[in-house]
C-alpha positions, 0 to 999 in steps of 0.5 A: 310482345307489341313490337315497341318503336325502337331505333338503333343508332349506327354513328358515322360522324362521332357519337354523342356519348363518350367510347366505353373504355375496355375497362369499364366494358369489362364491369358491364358484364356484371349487370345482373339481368331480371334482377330489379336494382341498379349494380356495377354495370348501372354505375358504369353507364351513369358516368358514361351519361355525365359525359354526353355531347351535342354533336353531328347525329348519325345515321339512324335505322329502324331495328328489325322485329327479331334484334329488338326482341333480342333485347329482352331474351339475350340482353348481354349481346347488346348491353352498352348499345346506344340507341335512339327511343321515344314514347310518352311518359307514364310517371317519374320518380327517383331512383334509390340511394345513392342514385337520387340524382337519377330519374326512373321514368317509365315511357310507353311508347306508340304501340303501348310497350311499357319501357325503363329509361334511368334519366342523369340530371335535372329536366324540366320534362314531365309525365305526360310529355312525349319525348325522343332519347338517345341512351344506351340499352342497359339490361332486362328486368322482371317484374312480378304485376299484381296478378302474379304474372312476370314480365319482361321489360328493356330499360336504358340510362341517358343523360338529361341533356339527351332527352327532348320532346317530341312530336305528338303525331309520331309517338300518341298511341294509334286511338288518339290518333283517329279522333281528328279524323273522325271529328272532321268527317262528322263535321262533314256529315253534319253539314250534308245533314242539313241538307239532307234531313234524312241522313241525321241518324248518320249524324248521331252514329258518327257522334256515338263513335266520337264519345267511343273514342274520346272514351279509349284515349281517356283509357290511355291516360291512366293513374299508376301506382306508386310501385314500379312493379305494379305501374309496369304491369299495369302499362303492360296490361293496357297495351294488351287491351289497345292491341 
């Protein structure tokens, strides 16, 4: 799996979501990973979010390779974990009764990992906005694509006050990022063209790679179906294709 640019939060000064009390703890342990829906454990991280405060950020660190793959294989070890992630997003919908007041969205951040993250309250983010979170990790879930394939996916639940953008440079996917640089250099070669008479076919090979890129980032901007299943799958598929 593509490493997804994900950060752990290790809080000095105080923490933005409320302490887990020991009796809410214990209800996490029911949180049934890789079934798709939304248990006691959901519940308990729903109340958690209603209680967010802006406060003094902590320290934030990178996760290593092998902790985030652990939050697919051994989900338990950090359920409740609060975590700092950030990527695009792909849709939004609401999530079933009687959590109408939560949103799904699927995000897929900057290396094309597709991820759940269950959003408390009303924002005026939409799909296609790049953002930054703060949530806790809540469990994993398995769904079954179109082509019969299982995947794994991390999903987390935040509250809305928690969610802001962010920038375009640290979150688009790496082919978007190389259409500025090329534009440019074929700019440059235009005007040496001029020039230089000889060089135009160098002009119209940088062109055909402009056209090849603007091609993949359209690539990246993609229709989902309605399904969660068959949208994740989907998200899953085009990150294979950009890797």
């Amino acid at each position: 799996m593509v490493l997804m640019h994900i950060f752990l939060l290790f809080c000095i000064l105080g923490a933005n979501f409320p302490p887990i009390e020991e009796s809410d703890a214990s209800r996490l342990v029911f949180a049934v990973d890789g079934r798709d829906s939304l248990d006691d454990g959901f519940a308990v991280l729903v109340e958690n979010s209603k209680g967010w405060v802006a406060g003094i950020s902590g320290e934030t660190r990178l996760v290593p390779t092998a902790v985030f793959l652990e939050l697919v294989m051994e989900p338990a070890k950090y359920r409740g974990q609060e975590m700092t992630i950030s990527g695009v997003i792909e849709q939004q919908m609401d999530s079933p009764p009687p959590w109408e007041f939560v949103g799904e969205w699927f995000v897929r951040d900057s290396s094309g990992t597709p991820f759940v993250l269950y959003v408390v309250g009303e924002t005026d983010l939409a799909a296609k906005a790049n953002i930054v979170a703060r949530a806790r990790f809540y469990k994993r879930v398995d769904l079954t694509g179109r082509d019969g394939q299982v995947r794994s996916f991390a999903t987390f639940v935040t509250s809305s006050k928690a969610v802001k953008s962010a920038s375009l440079g640290t979150i688009i996917p790496h082919p978007l990022l190389l259409v500025p640089v090329v534009v440019v250099g074929a700019m440059v070669v235009f005007l040496l063209s001029r020039k230089k008479p000889s060089h135009r076919l160098h002009v119209r090979d940088v062109s055909m790679h402009i056209d090849e890129m603007i091609d993949s980032a359209d690539d990246t901007m993609m229709d989902l179906p309605d399904d969660p299943a068959d949208a994740l799958a989907l998200l899953h598929e085009s990150a294979e294709e950009l890797t």
